[in-house]
C-alpha atoms as a printed R data frame, in Angstrom:
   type eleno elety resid chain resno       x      y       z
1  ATOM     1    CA   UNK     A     1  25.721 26.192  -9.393
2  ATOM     2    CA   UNK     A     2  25.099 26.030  -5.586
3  ATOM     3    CA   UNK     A     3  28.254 24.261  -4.744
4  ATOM     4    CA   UNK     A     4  30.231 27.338  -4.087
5  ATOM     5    CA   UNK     A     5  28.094 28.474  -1.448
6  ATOM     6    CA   UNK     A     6  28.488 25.860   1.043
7  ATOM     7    CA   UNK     A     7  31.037 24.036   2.908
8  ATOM     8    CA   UNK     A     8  32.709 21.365   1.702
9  ATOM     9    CA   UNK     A     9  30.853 17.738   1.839
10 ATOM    10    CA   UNK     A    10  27.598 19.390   2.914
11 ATOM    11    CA   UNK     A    11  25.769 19.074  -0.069
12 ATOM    12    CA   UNK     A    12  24.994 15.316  -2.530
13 ATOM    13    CA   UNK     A    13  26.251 15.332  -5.698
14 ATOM    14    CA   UNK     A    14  22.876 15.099  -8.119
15 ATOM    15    CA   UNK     A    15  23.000 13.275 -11.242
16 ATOM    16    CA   UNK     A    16  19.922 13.791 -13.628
17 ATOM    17    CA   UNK     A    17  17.791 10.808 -14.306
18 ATOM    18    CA   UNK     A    18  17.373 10.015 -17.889
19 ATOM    19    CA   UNK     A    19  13.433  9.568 -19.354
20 ATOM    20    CA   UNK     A    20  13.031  8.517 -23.091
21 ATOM    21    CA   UNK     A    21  16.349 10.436 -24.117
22 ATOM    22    CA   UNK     A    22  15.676 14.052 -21.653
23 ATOM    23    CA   UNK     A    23  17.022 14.846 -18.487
24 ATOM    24    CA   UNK     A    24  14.704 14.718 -15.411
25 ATOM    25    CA   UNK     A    25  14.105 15.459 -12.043
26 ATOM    26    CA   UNK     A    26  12.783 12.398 -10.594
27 ATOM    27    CA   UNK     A    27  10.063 13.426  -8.190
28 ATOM    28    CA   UNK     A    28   6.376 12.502  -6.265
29 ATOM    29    CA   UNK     A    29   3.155 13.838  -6.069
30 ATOM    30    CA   UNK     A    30   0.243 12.416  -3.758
31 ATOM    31    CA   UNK     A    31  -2.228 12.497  -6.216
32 ATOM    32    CA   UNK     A    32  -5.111 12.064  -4.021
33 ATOM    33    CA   UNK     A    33  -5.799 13.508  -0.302
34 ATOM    34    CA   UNK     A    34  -8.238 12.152   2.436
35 ATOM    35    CA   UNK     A    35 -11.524 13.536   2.447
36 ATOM    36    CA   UNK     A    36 -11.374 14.039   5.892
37 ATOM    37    CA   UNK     A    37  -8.125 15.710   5.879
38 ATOM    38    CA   UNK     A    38  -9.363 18.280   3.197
39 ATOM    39    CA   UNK     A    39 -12.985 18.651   3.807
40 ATOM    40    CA   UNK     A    40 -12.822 22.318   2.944
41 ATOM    41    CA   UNK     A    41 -11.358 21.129  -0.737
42 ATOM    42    CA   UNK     A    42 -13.064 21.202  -3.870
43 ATOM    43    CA   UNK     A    43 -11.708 18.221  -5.821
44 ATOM    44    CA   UNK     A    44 -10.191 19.409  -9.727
45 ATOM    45    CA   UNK     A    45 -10.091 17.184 -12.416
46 ATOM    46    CA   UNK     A    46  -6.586 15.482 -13.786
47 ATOM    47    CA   UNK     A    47  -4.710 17.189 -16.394
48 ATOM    48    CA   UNK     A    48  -4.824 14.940 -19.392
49 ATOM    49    CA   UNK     A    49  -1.182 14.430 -19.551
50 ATOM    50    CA   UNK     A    50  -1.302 12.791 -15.851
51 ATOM    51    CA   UNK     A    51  -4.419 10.567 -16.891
52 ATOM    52    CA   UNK     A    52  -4.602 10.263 -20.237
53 ATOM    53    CA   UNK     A    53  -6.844  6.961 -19.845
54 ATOM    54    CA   UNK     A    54  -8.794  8.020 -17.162
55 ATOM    55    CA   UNK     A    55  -7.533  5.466 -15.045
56 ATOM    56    CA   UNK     A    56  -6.658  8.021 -12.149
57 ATOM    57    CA   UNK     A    57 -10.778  9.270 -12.127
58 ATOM    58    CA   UNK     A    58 -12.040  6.187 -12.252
59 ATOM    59    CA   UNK     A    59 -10.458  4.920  -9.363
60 ATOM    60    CA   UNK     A    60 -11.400  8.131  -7.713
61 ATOM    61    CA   UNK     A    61 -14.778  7.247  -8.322
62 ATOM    62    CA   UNK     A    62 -14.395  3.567  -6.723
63 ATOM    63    CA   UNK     A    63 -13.249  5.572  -3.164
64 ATOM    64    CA   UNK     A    64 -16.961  6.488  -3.144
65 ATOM    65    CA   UNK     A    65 -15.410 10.106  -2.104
66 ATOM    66    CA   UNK     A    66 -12.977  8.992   1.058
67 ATOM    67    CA   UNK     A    67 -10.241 10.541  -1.460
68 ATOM    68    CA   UNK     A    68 -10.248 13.505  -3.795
69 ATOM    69    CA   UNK     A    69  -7.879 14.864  -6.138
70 ATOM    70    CA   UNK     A    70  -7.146 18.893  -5.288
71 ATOM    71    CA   UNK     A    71  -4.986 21.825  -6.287
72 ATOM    72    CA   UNK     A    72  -2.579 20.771  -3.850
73 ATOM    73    CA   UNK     A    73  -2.164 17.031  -5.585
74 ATOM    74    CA   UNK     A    74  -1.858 18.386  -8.943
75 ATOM    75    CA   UNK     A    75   0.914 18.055 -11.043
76 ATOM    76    CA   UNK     A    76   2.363 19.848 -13.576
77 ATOM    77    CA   UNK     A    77   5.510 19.200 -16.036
78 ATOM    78    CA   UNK     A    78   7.761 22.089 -17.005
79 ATOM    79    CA   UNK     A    79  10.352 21.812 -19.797
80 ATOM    80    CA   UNK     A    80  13.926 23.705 -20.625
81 ATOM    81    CA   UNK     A    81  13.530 26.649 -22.168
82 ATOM    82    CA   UNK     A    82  16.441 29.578 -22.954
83 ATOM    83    CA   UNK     A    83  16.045 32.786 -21.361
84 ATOM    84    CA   UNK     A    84  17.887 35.780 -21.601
85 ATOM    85    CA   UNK     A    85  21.578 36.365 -20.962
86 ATOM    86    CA   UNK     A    86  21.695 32.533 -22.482
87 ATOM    87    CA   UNK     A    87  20.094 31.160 -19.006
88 ATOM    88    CA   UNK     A    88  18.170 28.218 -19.049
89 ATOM    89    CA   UNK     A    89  15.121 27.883 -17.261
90 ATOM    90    CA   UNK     A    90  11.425 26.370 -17.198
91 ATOM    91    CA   UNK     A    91   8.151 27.047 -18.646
92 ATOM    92    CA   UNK     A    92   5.289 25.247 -17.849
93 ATOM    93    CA   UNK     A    93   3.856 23.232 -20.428
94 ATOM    94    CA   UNK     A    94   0.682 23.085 -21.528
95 ATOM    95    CA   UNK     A    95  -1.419 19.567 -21.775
């Protein structure tokens, strides 16, 4: 889409990873910040989708506070959706 726009060999072709049969965008999150780095933070709990066991808050709760999950370490998934004029984008889905 962007290719156009710039000059030749200045841009990496991307290739779509594959996860269970859908394209994806493989990315990271930190999903937990220093205390001391965000004192000012109130820590939010994890969507369900991200810690569906609770695994992710209990281990939270073994840092005895040094780290806390916040708005800026949440994650959320989005998923294709058509818009108009036959454009493809994302909506946010909901856990």
């Amino acid at each position: 889409m962007f290719l156009p726009l710039f000059a030749q060999d200045t841009l990496d072709l991307w290739e779509a990873d594959d996860v269970r049969g859908y394209e994806a965008i493989s990315t990271h999150t930190r999903l937990f910040t220093s205390k001391s780095q965000a004192s000012d933070s109130e820590p939010i709990p994890f969507d369900p989708l991200v810690d569906s066991n609770d695994n992710l808050t209990r281990l939270a709760r073994l840092a005895c506070g040094k780290f806390i999950h916040t708005s800026d370490n949440e994650v959320e998934y989005l998923g294709p959706t058509n818009g108009a004029g036959g454009y493809r984008s994302a909506l946010l889905l909901d856990s």
